[in-house]
N, C-alpha and C positions, 0 to 999 in steps of 0.2 A: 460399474457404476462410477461416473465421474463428477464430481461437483467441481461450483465456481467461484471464488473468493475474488471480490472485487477490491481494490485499497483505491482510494480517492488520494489527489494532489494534497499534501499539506495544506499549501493554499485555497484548497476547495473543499467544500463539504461534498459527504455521500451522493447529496442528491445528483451530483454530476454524472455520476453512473446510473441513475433510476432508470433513464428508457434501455440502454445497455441490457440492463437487469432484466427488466422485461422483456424484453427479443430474446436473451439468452435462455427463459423458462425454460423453451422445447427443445433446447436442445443438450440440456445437465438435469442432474438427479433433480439436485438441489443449486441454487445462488444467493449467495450472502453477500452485502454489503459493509466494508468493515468501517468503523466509524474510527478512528483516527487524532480527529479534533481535539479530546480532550489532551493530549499529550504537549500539543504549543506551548503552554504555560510553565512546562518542564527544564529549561535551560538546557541543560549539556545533555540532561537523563531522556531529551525528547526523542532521541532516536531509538533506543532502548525501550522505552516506553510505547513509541508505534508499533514497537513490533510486537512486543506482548500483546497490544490492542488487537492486531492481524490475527494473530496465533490465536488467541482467544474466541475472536469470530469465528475463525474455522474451527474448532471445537464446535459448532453446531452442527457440521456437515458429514457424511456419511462418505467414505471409500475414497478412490485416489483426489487428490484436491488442486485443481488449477487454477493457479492464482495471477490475477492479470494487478499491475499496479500502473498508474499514469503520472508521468512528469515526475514534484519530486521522488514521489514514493517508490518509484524506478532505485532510489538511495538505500531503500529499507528489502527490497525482493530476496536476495541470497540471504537476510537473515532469518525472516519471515519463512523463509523454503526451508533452509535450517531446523526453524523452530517447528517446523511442521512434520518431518522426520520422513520417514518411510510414506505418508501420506499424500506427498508431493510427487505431483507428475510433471507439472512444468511452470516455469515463471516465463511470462507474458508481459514484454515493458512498450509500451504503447504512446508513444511522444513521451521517453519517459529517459531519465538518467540512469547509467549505464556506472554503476558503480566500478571504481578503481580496482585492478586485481588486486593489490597488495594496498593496502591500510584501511582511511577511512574516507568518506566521501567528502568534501567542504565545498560549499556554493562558492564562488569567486566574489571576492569582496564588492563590484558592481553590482550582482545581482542582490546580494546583503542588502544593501544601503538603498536601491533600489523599492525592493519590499518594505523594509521598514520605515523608508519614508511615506508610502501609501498608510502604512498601518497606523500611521501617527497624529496623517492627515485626515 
């Protein structure tokens, strides 16, 4: 029995994944969408805090758990996998960031100021 934990872009809500979700019904136990979003507001704690949000979603799901994440959330997968423990069969980064082997992940100061010029605007 394999289920499927979706993680959405920072930048994006769940729904990005909805038709995903749906094609993916017939072919997993279970698929869940992890909602993510609320964590933005967190500052430094937002990375820590998505991943609890992940970990959390998969607590709904039954037997080994494959977790696909997109773009940034590509940053949060090894922790998310982590946090998932023995339940993890594989992370799936999908146009997604490919976290650093050794520390931690930082967007390059362009993509920063980039975003948060949109957010502002």
């Amino acid at each position: 029995m394999t289920s499927l934990l979706l993680v959405h872009s920072p930048l994006l809500g769940p729904s990005s994944w909805a038709k995903v979700a749906a094609a993916a019904g017939s072919h997993f136990e279970t698929v869940v969408v992890a909602d993510i979003r609320h964590a933005l507001g967190e500052g430094p704690q937002m990375w820590p805090h998505m991943i609890r949000l992940a970990k959390d979603a998969g607590r709904q799901l039954e037997g080994e758990i494959t977790v696909v994440g997109h773009s940034g959330a590509g940053a949060i997968l090894p922790g998310v996998g982590a946090a998932l423990g023995s339940r993890l069969g594989r992370l799936v980064f999908v146009d997604a960031v490919v976290p650093p082997r050794m520390g931690g992940h930082r967007y390059p100061d362009t993509i920063r100021e980039w975003v948060i010029a949109r957010a502002e605007a």
